[in-house]
C-alpha positions as CSV (number, residue, x, y, z in Angstrom):
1,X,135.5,-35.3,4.5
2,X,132.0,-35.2,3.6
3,X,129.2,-36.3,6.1
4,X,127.4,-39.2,4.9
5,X,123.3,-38.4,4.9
6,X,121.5,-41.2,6.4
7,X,118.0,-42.4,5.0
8,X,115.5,-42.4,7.7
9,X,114.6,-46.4,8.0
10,X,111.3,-47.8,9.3
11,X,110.7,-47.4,13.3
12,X,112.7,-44.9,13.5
13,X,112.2,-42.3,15.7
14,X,110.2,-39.3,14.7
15,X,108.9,-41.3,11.7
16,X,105.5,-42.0,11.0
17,X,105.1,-45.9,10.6
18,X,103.8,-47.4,7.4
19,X,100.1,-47.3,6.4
20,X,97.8,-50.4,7.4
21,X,97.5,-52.7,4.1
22,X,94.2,-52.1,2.4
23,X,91.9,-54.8,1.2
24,X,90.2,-54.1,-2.3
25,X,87.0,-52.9,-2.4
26,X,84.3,-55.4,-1.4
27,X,86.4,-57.9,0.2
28,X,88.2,-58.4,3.7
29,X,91.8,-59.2,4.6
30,X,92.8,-62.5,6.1
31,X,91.5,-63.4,9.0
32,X,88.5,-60.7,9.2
33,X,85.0,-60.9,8.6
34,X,83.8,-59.7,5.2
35,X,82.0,-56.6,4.8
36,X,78.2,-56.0,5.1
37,X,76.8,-55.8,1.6
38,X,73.2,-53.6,1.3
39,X,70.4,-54.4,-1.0
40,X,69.7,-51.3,-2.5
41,X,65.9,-50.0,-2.2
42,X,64.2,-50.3,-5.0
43,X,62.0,-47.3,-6.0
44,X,58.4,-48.7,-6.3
45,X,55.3,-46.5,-6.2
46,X,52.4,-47.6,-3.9
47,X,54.3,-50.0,-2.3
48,X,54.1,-50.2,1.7
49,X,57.0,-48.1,3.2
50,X,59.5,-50.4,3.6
51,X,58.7,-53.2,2.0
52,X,59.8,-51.8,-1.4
53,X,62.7,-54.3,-1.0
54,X,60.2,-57.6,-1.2
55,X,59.3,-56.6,-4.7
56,X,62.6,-58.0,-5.9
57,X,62.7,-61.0,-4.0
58,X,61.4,-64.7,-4.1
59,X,63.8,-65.9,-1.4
60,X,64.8,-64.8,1.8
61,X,67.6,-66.1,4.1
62,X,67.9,-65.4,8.3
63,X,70.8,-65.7,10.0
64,X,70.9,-65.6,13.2
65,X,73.4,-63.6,14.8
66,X,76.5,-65.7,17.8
67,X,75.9,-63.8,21.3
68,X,78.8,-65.1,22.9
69,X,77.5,-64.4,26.6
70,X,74.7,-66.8,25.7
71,X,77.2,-69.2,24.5
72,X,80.1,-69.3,27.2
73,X,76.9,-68.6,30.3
74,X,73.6,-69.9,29.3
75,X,72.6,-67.1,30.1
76,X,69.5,-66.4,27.5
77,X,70.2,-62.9,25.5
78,X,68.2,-60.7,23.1
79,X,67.8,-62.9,19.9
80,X,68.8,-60.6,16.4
81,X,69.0,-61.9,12.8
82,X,70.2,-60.3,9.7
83,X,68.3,-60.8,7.0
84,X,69.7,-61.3,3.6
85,X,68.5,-61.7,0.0
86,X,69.6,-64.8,-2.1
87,X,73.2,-63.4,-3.1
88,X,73.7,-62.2,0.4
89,X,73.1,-59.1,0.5
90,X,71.5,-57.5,3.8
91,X,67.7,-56.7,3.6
92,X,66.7,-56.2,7.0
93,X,68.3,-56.7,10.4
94,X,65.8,-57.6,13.4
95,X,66.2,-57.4,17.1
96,X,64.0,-58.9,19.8
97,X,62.2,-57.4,22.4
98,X,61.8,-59.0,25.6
99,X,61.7,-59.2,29.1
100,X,65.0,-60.3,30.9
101,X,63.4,-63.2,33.5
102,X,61.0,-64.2,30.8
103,X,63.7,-65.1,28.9
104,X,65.2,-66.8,32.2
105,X,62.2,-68.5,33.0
106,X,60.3,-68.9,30.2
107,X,62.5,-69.7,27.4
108,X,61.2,-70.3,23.9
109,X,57.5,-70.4,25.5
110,X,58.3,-66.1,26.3
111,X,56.2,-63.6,24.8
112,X,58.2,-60.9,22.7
113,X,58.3,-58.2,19.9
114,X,60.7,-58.4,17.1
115,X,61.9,-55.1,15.7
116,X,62.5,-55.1,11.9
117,X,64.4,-52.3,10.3
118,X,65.6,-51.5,7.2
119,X,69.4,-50.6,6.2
120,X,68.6,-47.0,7.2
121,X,67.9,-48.4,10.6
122,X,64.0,-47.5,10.1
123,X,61.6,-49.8,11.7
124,X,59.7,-51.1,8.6
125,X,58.0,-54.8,10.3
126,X,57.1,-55.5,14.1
127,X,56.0,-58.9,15.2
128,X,54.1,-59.5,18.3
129,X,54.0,-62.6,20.0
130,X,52.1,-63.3,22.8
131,X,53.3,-65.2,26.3
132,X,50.8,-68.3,26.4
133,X,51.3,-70.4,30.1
134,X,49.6,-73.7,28.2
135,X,50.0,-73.5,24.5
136,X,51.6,-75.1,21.9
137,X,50.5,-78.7,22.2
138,X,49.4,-79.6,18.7
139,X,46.3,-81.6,19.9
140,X,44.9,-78.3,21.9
141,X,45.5,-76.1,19.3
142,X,41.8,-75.7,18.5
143,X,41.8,-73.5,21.3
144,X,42.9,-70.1,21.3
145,X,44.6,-70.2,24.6
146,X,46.2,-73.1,23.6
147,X,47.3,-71.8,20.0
148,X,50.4,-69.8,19.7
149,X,50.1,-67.5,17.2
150,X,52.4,-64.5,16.0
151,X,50.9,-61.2,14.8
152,X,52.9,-59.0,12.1
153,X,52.5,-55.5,12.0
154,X,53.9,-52.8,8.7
155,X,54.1,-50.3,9.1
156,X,53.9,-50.8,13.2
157,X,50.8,-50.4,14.8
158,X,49.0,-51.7,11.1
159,X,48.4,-55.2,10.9
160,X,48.8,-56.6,7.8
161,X,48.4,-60.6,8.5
162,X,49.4,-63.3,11.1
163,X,50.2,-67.0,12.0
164,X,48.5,-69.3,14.2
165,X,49.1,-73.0,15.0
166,X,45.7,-74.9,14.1
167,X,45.3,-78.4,15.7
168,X,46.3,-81.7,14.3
169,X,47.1,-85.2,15.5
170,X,51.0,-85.1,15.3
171,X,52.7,-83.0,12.2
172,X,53.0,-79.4,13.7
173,X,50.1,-77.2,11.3
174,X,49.4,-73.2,11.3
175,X,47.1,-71.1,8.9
176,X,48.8,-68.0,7.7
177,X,46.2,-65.5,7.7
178,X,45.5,-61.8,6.4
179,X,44.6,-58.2,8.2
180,X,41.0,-59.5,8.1
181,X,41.8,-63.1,9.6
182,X,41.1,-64.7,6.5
183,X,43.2,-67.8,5.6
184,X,45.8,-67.5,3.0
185,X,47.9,-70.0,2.7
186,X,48.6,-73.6,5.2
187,X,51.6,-74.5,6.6
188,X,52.7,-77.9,7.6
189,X,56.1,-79.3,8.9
190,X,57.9,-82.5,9.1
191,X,56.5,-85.5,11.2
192,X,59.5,-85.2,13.5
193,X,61.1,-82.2,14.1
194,X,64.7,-82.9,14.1
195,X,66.7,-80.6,15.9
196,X,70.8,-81.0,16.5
197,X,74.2,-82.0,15.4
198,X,72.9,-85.0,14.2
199,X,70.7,-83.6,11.8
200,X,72.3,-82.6,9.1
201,X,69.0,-82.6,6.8
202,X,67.1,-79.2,6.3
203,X,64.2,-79.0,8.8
204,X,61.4,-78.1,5.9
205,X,57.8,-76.3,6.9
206,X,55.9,-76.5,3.6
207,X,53.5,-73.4,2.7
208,X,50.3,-74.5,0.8
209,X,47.5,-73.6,-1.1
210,X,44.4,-74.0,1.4
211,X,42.2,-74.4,-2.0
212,X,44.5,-76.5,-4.1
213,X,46.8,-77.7,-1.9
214,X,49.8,-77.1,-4.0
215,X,52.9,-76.2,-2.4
216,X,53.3,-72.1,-2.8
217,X,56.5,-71.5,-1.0
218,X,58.8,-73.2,2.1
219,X,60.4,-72.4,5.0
220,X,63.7,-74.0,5.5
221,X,65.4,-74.8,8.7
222,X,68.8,-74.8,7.5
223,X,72.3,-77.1,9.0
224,X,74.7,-75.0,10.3
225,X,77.3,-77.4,11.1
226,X,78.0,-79.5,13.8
227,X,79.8,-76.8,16.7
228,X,76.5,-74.0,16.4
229,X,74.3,-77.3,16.7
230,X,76.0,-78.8,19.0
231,X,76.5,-76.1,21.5
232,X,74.1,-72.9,20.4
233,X,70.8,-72.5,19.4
234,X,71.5,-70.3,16.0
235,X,69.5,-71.1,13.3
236,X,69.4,-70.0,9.8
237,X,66.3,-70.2,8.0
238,X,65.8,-70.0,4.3
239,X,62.3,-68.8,3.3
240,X,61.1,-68.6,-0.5
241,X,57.6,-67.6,-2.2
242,X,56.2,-66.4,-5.5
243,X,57.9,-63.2,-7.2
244,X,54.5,-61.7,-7.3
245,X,53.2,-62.2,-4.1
246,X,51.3,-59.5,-2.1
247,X,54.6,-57.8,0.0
248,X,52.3,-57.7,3.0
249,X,51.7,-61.5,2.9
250,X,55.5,-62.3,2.0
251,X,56.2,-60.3,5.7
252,X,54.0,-62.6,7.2
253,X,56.3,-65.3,5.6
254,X,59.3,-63.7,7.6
255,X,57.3,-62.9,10.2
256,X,56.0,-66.7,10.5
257,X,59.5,-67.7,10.6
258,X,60.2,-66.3,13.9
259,X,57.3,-68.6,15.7
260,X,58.5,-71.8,14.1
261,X,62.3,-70.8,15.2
262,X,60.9,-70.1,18.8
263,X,58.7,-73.3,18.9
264,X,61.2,-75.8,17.5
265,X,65.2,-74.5,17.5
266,X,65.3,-72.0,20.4
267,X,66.0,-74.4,23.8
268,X,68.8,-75.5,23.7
269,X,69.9,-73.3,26.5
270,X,66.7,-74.0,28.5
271,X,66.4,-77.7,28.2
């Protein structure tokens, strides 16, 4: 009688086992965090290296990245962000620089640099922020020691503008100025800074016209839902300005979102 020829079945041995199922192009299987989408650089001529990207964009949205160890410890970590254009796609990713008991000890009042690079992992913006022992009151701001203030750099080492909190009798106020300390644009936030689960309204720092005092652009602290309020301090912040804004000053926009995050959402881990 004829031997019967088995079929190899799956898991058996010497048999490879089936491929891993593969998730179309562009999207992520169940239960896994959807891919990294990259703005593509734009190819503009006399445009800062860089910043080609800005050209394209009127809006501008930081997120800022879970460190569990912070979360589960207290124990402060590096802050990074990825930042994204309006449909999401990534435009820059930036990582702080800082020292570890200043972060301890100091908290949000810690002096740092923030590293921004672009998608080929090319620093393209650097933010300097000074440590300050007394500022930050909004009464003393007239006085530089008392002022925080962030400088932007692009490429690093050339300044291209900064930020500087000017005084006022309650609502927090800052001047955004250029590489030659001339004021650009004003910048005023909400009465009350509202920060927490609670919350659940957009924390909104208006960007002015110093001349006309129309309202240019806005930065945006955005909800993020009652858990990361609740127990983190990740923000996201939503920044927008003209279309034909200078690039340099629209990465002093980014850059001035940094101080505001620092000054206002960053202590919840050091209150």
């Amino acid at each position: 009688m004829a031997a019967v020829q088995m079929q190899p079945t799956q898991g058996q041995p010497g048999q490879h086992p089936p491929p891993p199922p593969q998730a179309p192009q562009g999207q992520a299987l169940p239960g896994q965090a959807p891919p990294v989408q990259f703005m593509e650089k734009p190819n503009v001529v006399g445009c800062p290296p860089g910043l080609e990207y800005l050209t394209q964009i009127d809006q501008i949205l930081i997120h800022q990245q879970l460190e569990l160890l912070e979360v589960v410890t207290g124990f402060e970590t590096k802050n990074r962000y990825a930042i994204k254009n309006s449909m999401g796609q990534q435009v820059y990713f930036a990582q702080e620089e800082s020292d570890c008991c200043m972060r301890q000890c100091c908290g949000p009042q810690r002096g740092f640099t923030m590293h921004i690079t672009d998608n080929l992992g090319q620093e393209v913006i650097r933010i300097q922020r000074e440590f300050k022992f007394c500022a930050g009151c909004c009464w003393c701001a007239n006085c530089n020691c008392c002022a925080m203030e962030i400088v932007i750099e692009s490429p690093p080492g050339q300044v291209v503008g900064s930020m500087k909190q000017s005084c006022s009798s309650w609502v927090p106020k800052y001047d955004i100025m250029d590489a030659n300390e001339q004021v650009i644009f004003n910048v005023t936030g909400p009465c009350c800074v509202c920060d927490g689960p609670c919350c659940t309204a957009d924390q909104e720092f208006l960007v002015t016209s110093p001349s006309t005092g129309s309202e240019v652009g806005k930065i945006s602290k955005q909800y993020a839902g009652f858990a990361k309020e609740m127990f983190t301090s990740v923000a996201n912040f939503g920044v927008s300005f003209p279309m034909d804004l200078d690039v340099r000053m629209k990465a002093v926009m980014i850059g001035a979102t940094f101080l505001i995050d620092f000054m206002f959402f960053e202590n919840k881990n050091n209150s």
